[in-house]
KEKE-3310 file (N, C-alpha, C; in steps of 0.2 Angstrom, whole numbers, plus 5000, padded with zeros to 4 digits):
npx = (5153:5143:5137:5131:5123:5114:5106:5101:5092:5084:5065:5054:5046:5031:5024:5018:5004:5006:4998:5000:5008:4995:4985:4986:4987:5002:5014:5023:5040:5051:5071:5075:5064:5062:5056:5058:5068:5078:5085:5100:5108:5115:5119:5130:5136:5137:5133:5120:5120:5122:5110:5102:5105:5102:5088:5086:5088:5080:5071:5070:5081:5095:5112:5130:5144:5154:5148:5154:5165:5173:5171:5163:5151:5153:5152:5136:5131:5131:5122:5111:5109:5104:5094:5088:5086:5081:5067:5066:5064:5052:5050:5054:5065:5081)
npy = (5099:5109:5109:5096:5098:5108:5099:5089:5098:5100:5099:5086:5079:5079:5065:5064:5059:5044:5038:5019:5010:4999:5006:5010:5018:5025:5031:5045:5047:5061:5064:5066:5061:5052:5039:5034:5020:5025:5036:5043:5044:5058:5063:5063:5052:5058:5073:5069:5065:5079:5084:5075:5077:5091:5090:5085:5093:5104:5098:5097:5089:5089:5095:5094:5104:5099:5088:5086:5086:5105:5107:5099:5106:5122:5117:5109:5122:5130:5120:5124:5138:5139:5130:5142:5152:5145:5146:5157:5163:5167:5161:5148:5143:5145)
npz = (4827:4828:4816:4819:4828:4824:4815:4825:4829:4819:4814:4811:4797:4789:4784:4767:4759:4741:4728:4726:4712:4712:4717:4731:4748:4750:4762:4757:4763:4770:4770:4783:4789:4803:4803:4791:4779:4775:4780:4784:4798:4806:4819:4832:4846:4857:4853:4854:4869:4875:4872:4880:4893:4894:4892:4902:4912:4908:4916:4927:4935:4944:4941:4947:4948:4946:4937:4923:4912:4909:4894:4890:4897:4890:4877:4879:4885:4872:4864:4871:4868:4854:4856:4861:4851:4841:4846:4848:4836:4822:4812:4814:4814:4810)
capx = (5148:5139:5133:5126:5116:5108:5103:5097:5085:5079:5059:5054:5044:5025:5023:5012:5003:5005:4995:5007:5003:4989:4981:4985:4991:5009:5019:5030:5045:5060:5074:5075:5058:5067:5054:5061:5072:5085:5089:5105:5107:5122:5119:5135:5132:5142:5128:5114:5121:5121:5102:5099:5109:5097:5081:5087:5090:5075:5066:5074:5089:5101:5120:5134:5148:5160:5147:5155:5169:5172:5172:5155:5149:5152:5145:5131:5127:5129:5116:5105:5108:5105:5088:5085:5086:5075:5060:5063:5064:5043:5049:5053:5072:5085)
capy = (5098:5114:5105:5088:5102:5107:5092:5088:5104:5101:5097:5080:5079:5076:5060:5064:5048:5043:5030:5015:5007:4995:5011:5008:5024:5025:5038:5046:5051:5063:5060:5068:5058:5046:5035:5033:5018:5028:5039:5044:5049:5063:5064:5058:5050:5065:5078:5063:5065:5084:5085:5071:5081:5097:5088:5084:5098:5106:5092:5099:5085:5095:5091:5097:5108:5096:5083:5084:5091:5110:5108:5098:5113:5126:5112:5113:5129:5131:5118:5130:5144:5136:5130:5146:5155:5142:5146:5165:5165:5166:5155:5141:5142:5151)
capz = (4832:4828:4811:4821:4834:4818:4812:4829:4831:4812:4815:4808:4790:4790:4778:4762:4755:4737:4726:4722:4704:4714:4721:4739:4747:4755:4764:4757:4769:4767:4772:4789:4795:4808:4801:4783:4781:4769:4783:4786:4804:4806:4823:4834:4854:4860:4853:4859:4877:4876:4872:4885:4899:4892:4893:4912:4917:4910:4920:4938:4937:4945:4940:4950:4942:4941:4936:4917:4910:4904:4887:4890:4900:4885:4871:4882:4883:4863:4864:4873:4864:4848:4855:4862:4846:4837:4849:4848:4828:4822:4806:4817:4811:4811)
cpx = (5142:5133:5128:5121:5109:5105:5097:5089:5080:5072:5058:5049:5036:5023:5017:5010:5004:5000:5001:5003:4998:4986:4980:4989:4995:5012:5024:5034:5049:5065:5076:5072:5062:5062:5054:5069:5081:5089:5096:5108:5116:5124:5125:5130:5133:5136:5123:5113:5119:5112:5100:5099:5102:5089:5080:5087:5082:5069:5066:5080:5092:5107:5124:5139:5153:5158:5149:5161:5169:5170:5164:5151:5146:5148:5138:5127:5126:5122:5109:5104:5104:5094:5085:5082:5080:5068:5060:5059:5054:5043:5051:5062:5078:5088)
cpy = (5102:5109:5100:5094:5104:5103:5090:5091:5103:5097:5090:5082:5077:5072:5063:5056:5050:5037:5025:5014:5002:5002:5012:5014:5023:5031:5039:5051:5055:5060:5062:5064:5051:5037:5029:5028:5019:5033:5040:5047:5053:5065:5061:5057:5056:5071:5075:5064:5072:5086:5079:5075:5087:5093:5084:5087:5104:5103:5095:5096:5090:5089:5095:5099:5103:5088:5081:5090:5098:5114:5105:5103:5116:5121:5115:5118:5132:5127:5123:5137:5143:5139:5135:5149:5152:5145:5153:5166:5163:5164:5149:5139:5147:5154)
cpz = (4830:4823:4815:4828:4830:4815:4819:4831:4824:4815:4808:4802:4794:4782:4775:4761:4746:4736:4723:4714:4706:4717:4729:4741:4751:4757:4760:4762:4768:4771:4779:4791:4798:4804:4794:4785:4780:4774:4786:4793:4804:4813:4827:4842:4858:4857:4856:4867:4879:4878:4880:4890:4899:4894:4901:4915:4916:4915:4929:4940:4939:4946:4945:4947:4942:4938:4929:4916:4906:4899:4885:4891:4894:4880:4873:4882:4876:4862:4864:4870:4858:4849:4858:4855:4840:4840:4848:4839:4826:4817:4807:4815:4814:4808)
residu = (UNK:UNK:UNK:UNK:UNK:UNK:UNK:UNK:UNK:UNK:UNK:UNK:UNK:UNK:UNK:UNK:UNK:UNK:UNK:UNK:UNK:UNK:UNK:UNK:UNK:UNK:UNK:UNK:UNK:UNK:UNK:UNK:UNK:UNK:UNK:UNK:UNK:UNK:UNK:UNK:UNK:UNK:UNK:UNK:UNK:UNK:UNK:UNK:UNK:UNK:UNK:UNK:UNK:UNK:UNK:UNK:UNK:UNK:UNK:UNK:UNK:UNK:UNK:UNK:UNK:UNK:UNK:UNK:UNK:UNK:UNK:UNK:UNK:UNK:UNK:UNK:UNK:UNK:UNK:UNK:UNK:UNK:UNK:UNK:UNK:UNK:UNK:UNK:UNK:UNK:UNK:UNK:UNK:UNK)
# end
């Protein structure tokens, strides 16, 4: 799970252009940019929900404690930690 949070926190790609052989210029994407169709996503629903729940609760959502299991709980707060630690770090990483 830990893997699929990093993945999640990774920042998206900012597309270069190339010229094709007609000179017309395209993005090139990596393989992170959600926009690229080769993308592999590694992400599960179960890390999805985590970030969702997070992006609720910094909103004001308020949950109640037995609104999730646990084991969800703890997940959760790894989440938060995770993205705490990216925002501390001054190379955007970890």
């Amino acid at each position: 799970m830990e893997a699929e949070i990093d993945e999640l926190l990774r920042e998206a790609c900012d597309p270069k252009t190339v010229k094709d052989c007609e000179g017309r210029n395209l993005p090139v994407l990596c393989t992170k940019c959600e926009k690229n169709p080769k993308r592999k996503r590694k992400i599960g629903p179960y890390v999805e929900r985590l970030y969702t729940v997070h992006l609720l609760q910094a909103a004001g959502f308020p949950f109640a404690a037995d609104a999730f299991p646990y084991d969800f709980w703890l997940d959760l707060a790894l989440l938060k930690q995770k993205i705490r630690a990216r925002q501390a770090c001054p190379m955007g990483g970890f």
